[in-house]
Structure formats: structure tokens, C-alpha cells
N, CA and C atoms as a LAMMPS dump frame, in Angstrom:
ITEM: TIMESTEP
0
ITEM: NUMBER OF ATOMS
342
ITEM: BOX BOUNDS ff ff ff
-5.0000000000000000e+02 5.0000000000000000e+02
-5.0000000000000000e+02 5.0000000000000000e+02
-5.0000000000000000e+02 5.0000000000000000e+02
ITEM: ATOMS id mol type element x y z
1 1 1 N 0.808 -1.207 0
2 1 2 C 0 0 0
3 1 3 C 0.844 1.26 0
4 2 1 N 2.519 1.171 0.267
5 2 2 C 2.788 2.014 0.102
6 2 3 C 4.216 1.73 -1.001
7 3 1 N 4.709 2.626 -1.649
8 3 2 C 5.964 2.56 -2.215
9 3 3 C 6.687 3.879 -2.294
10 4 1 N 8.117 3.244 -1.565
11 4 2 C 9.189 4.57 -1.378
12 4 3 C 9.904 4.447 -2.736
13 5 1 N 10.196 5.216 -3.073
14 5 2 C 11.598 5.405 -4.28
15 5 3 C 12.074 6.514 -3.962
16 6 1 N 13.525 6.552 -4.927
17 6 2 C 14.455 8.02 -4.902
18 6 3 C 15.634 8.209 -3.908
19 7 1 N 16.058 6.473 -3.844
20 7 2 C 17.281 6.857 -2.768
21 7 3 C 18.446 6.847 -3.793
22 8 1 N 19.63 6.524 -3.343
23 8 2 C 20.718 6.266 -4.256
24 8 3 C 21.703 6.812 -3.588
25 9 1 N 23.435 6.725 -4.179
26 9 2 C 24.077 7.239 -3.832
27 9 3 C 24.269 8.981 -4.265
28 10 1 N 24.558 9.686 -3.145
29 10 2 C 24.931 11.266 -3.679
30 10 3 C 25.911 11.164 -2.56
31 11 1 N 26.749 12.582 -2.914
32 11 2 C 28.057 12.87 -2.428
33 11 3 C 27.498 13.905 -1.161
34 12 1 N 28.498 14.33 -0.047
35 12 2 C 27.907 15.155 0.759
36 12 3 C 27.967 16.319 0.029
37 13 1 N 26.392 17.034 0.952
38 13 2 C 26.464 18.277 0.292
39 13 3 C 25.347 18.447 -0.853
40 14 1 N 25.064 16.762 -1.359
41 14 2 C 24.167 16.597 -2.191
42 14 3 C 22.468 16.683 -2.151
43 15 1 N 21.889 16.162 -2.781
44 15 2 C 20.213 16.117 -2.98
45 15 3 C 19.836 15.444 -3.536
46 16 1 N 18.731 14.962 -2.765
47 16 2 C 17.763 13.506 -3.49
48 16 3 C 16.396 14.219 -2.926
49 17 1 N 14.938 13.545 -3.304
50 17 2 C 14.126 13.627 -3.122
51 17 3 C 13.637 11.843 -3.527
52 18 1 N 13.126 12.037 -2.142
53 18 2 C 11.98 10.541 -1.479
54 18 3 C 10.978 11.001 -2.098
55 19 1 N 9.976 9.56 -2.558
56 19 2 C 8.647 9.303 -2.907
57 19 3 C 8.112 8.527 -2.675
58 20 1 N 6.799 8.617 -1.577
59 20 2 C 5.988 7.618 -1.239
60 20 3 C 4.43 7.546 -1.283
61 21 1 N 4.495 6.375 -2.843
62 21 2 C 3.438 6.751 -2.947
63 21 3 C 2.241 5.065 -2.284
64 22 1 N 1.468 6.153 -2.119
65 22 2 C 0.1 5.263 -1.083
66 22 3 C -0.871 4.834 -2.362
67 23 1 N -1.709 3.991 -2.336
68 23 2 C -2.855 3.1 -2.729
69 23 3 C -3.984 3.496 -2.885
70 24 1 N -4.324 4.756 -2.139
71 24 2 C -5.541 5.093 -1.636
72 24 3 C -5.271 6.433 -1.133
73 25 1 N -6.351 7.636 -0.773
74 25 2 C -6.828 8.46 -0.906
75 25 3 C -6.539 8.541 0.919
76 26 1 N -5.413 8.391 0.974
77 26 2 C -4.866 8.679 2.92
78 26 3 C -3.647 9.512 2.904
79 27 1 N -3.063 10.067 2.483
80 27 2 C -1.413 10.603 2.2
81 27 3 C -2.436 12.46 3.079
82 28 1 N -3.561 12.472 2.356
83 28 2 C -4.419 13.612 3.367
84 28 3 C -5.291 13.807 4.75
85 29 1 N -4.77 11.887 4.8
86 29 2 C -6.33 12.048 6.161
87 29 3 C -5.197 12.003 6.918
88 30 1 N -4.396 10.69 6.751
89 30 2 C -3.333 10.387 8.266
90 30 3 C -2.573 11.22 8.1
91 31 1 N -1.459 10.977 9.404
92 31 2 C -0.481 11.583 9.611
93 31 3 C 0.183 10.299 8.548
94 32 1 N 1.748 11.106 8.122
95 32 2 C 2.167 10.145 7.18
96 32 3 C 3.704 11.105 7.36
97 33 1 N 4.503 9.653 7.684
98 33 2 C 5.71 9.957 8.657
99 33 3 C 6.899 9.212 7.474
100 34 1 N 8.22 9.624 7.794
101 34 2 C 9.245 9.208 7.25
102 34 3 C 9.875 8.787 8.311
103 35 1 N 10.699 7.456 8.382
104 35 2 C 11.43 6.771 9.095
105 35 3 C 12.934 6.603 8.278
106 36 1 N 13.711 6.351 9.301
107 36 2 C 14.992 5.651 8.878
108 36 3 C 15.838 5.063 9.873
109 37 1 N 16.673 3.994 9.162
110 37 2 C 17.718 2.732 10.061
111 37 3 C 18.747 2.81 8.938
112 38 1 N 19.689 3.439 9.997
113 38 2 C 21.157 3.298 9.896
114 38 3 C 21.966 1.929 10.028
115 39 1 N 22.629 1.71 9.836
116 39 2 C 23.275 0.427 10.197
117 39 3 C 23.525 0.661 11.745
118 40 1 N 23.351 -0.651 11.76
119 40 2 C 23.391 -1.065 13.34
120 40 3 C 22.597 -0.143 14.892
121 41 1 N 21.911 0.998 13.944
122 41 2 C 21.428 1.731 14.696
123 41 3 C 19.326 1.277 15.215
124 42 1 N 19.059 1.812 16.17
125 42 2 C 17.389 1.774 15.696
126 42 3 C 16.852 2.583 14.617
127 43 1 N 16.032 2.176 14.812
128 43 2 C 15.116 3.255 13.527
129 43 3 C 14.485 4.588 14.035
130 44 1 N 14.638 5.592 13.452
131 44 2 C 14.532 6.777 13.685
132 44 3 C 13.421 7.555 13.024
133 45 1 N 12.233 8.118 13.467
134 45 2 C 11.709 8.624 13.102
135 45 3 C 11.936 10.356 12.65
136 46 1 N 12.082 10.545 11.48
137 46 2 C 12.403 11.979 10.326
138 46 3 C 11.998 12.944 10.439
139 47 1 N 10.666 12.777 10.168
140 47 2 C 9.751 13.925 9.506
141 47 3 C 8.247 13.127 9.868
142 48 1 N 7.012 14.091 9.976
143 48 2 C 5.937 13.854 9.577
144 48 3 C 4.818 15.454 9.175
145 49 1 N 4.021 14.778 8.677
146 49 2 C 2.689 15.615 7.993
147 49 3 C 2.02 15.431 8.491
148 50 1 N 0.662 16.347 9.013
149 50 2 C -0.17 15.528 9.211
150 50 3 C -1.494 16.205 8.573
151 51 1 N -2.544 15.632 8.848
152 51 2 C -3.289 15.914 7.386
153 51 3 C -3.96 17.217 7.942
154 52 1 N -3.876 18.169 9.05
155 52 2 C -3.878 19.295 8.473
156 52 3 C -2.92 20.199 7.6
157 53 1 N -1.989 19.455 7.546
158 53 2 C -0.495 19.882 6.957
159 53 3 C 0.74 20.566 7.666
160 54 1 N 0.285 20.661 9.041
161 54 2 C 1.91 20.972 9.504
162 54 3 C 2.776 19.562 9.769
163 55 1 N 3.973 20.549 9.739
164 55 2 C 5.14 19.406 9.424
165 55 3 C 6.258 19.322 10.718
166 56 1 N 6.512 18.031 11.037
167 56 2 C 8.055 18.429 12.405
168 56 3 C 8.937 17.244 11.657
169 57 1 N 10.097 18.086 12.879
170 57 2 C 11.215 17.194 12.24
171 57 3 C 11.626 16.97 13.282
172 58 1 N 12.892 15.81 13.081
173 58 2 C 13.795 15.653 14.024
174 58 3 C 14.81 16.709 13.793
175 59 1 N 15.055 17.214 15.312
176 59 2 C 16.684 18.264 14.807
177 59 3 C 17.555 18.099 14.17
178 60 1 N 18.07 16.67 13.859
179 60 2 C 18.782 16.54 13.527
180 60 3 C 18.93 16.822 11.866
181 61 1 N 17.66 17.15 11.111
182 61 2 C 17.679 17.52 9.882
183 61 3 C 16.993 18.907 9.682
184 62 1 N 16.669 19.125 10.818
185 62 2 C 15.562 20.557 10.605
186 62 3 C 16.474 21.689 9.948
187 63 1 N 15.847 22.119 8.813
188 63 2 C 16.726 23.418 7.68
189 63 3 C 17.411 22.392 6.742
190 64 1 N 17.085 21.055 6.621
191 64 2 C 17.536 20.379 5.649
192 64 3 C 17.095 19.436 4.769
193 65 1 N 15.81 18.987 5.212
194 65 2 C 14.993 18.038 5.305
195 65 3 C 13.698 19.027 5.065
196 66 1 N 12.884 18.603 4.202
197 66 2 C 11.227 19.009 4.055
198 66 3 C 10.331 17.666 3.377
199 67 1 N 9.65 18.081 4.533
200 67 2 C 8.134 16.968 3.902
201 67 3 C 7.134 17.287 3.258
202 68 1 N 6.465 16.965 2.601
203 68 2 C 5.215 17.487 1.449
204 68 3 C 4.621 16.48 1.358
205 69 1 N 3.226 16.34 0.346
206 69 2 C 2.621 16.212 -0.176
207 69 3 C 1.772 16.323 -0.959
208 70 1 N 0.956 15.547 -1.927
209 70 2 C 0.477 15.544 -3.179
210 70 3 C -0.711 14.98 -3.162
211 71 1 N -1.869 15.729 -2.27
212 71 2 C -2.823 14.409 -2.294
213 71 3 C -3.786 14.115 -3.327
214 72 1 N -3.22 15.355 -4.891
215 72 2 C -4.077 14.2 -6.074
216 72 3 C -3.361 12.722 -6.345
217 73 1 N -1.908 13.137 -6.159
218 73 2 C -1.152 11.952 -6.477
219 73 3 C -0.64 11.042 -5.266
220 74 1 N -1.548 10.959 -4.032
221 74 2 C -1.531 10.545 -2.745
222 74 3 C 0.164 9.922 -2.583
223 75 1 N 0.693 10.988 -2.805
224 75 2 C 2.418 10.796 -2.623
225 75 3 C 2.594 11.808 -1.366
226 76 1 N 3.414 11.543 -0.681
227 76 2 C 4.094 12.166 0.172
228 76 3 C 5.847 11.784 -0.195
229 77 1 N 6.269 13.045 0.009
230 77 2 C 7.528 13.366 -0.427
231 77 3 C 8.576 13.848 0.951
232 78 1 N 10.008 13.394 0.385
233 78 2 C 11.219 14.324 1.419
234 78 3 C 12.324 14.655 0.604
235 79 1 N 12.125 15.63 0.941
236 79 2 C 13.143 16.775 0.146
237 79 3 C 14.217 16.603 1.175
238 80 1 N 15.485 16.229 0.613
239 80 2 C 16.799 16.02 1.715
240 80 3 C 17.866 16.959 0.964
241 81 1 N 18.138 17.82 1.631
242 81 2 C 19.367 18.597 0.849
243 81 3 C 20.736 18.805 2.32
244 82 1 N 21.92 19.446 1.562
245 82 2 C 23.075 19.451 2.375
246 82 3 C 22.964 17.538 2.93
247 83 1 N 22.725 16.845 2.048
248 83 2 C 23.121 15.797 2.885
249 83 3 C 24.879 15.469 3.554
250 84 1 N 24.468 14.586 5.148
251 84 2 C 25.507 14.728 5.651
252 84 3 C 25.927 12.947 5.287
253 85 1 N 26.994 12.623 5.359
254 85 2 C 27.226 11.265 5.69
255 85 3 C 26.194 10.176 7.102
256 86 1 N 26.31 11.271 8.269
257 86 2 C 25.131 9.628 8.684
258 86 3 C 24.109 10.409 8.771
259 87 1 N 23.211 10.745 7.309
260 87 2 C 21.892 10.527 6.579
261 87 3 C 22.227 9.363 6.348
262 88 1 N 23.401 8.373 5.965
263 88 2 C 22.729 7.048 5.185
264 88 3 C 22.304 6.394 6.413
265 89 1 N 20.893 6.136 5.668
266 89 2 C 20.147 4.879 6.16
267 89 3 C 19.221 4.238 5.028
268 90 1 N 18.448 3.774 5.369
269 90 2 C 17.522 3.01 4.424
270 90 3 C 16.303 4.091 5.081
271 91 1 N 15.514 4.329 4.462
272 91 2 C 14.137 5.614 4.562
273 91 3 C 13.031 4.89 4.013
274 92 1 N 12.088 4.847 5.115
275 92 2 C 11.044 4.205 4.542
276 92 3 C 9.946 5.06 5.183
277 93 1 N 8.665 4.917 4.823
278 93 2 C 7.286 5.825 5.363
279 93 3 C 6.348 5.226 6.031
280 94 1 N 5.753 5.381 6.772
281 94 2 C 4.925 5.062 7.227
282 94 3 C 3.594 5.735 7.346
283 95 1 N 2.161 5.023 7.604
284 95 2 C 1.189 5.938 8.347
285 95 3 C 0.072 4.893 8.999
286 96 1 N -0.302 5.262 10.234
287 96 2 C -1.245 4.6 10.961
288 96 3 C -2.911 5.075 10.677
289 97 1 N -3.326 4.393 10.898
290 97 2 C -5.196 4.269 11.157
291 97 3 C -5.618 3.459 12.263
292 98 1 N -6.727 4.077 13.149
293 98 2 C -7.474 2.308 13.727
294 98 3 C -7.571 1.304 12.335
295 99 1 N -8.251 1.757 11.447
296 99 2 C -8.751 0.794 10.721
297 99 3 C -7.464 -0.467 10.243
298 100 1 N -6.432 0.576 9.537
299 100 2 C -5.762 -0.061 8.895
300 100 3 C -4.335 -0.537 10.181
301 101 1 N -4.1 -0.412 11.495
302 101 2 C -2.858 -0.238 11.875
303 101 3 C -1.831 0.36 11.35
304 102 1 N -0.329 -0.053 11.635
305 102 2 C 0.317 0.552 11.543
306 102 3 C 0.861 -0.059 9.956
307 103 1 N 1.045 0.8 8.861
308 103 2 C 1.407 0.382 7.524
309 103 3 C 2.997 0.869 7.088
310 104 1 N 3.646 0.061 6.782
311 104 2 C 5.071 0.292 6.026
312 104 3 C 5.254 0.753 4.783
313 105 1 N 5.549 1.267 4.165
314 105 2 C 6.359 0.485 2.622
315 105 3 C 7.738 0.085 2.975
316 106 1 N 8.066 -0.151 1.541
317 106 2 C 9.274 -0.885 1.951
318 106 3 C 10.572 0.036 2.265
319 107 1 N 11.874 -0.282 2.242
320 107 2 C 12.325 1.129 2.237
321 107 3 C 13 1.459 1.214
322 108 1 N 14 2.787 0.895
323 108 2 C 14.749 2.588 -0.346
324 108 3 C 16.198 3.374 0.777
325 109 1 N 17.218 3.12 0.256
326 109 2 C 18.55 3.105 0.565
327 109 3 C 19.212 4.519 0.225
328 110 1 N 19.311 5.433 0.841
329 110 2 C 20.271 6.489 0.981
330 110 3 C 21.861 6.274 1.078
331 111 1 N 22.609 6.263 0.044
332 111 2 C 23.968 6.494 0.768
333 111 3 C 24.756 7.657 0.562
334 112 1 N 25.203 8.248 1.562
335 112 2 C 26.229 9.541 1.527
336 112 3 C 27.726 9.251 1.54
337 113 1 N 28.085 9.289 0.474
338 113 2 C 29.745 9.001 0.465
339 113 3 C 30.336 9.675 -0.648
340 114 1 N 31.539 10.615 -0.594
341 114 2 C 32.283 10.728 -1.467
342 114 3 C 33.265 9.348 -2.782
């Protein structure tokens, strides 16, 4: 129900933009969050939206990192710029409902390396 794309390798300093797109007509109702796992680390929650549309971050990317969305094209997006080296993780999205619990996609792979 959901699919991330748009990781890859970039150099520091660089820019990618995440895409996750949903199944269904929710990228506006839920909150709809970006996650990531570093190696050997836990998983870290990013960014989220929520469907009135404000946005938080973790500090650790805030002024670097932006979340959006598209809810004709029920995508939610992350804009990652100045990437640093531990940005790499694998980035995946999430969003909860009662109805539906808690939903994944899969993730896609960030790496920051010269």
C-alpha cells in the first residue's frame, strides 16, 4: 500500500528527493511519517505531515529536510538537501489508522559518500 523510491548514492552536500506513494486516498487524512535505520542503529523517526499539513522534524535535519505532499497523487515526499554522511540509512514511510494499523512500505537506501 505504500511505495518509497528516490534513494541512491549522492556525495555530501548533495540532494535527493523521497517518494511515497500510497494506494488510496490517505497521504491527506493520516499523519504520514518518514522513518529511517542506519546500520546497526534503531530506527529513527524523520519527519511527519499531518493531514492538516503541519510538518516536524527531528533536529537533527531541521533546515535540511522538508516533507510534502500531493494528495491528487496521494504521494508524500522528502526533500533532503546538504546531505551529511550519517543521513545514510535506508528511509522508509509510514502511516497509521485504527482501521488499517500501523502500515510500512518498503524502504529505499540512501547512501552519503564521497
Amino acid at each position: 500500500q505504500l511505495q518509497a523510491s528516490g534513494g541512491g548514492l549522492v556525495p555530501p552536500g548533495g540532494s535527493l528527493r523521497l517518494s511515497c506513494a500510497a494506494s488510496g486516498s490517505i497521504v491527506n487524512i493520516a499523519t504520514m511519517r518518514w522513518y529511517r535505520q542506519a546500520p546497526g542503529k534503531q530506527r529513527e523517526l524523520v519527519a511527519w505531515i499531518v493531514s492538516a499539513g503541519s510538518t516536524n522534524y527531528v533536529d537533527s535535519v531541521k533546515g535540511r529536510f522538508t516533507i510534502s505532499r500531493d494528495n491528487v497523487k496521494n504521494t508524500v515526499y522528502l526533500q533532503m538537501n546538504n546531505l551529511k554522511p550519517e543521513d545514510t540509512a535506508v528511509y522508509c514511510c509510514n502511516y497509521y489508522t485504527v482501521a488499517t494499523g500501523n502500515i510500512w512500505g518498503q524502504g529505499t537506501l540512501v547512501t552519503v559518500s564521497s
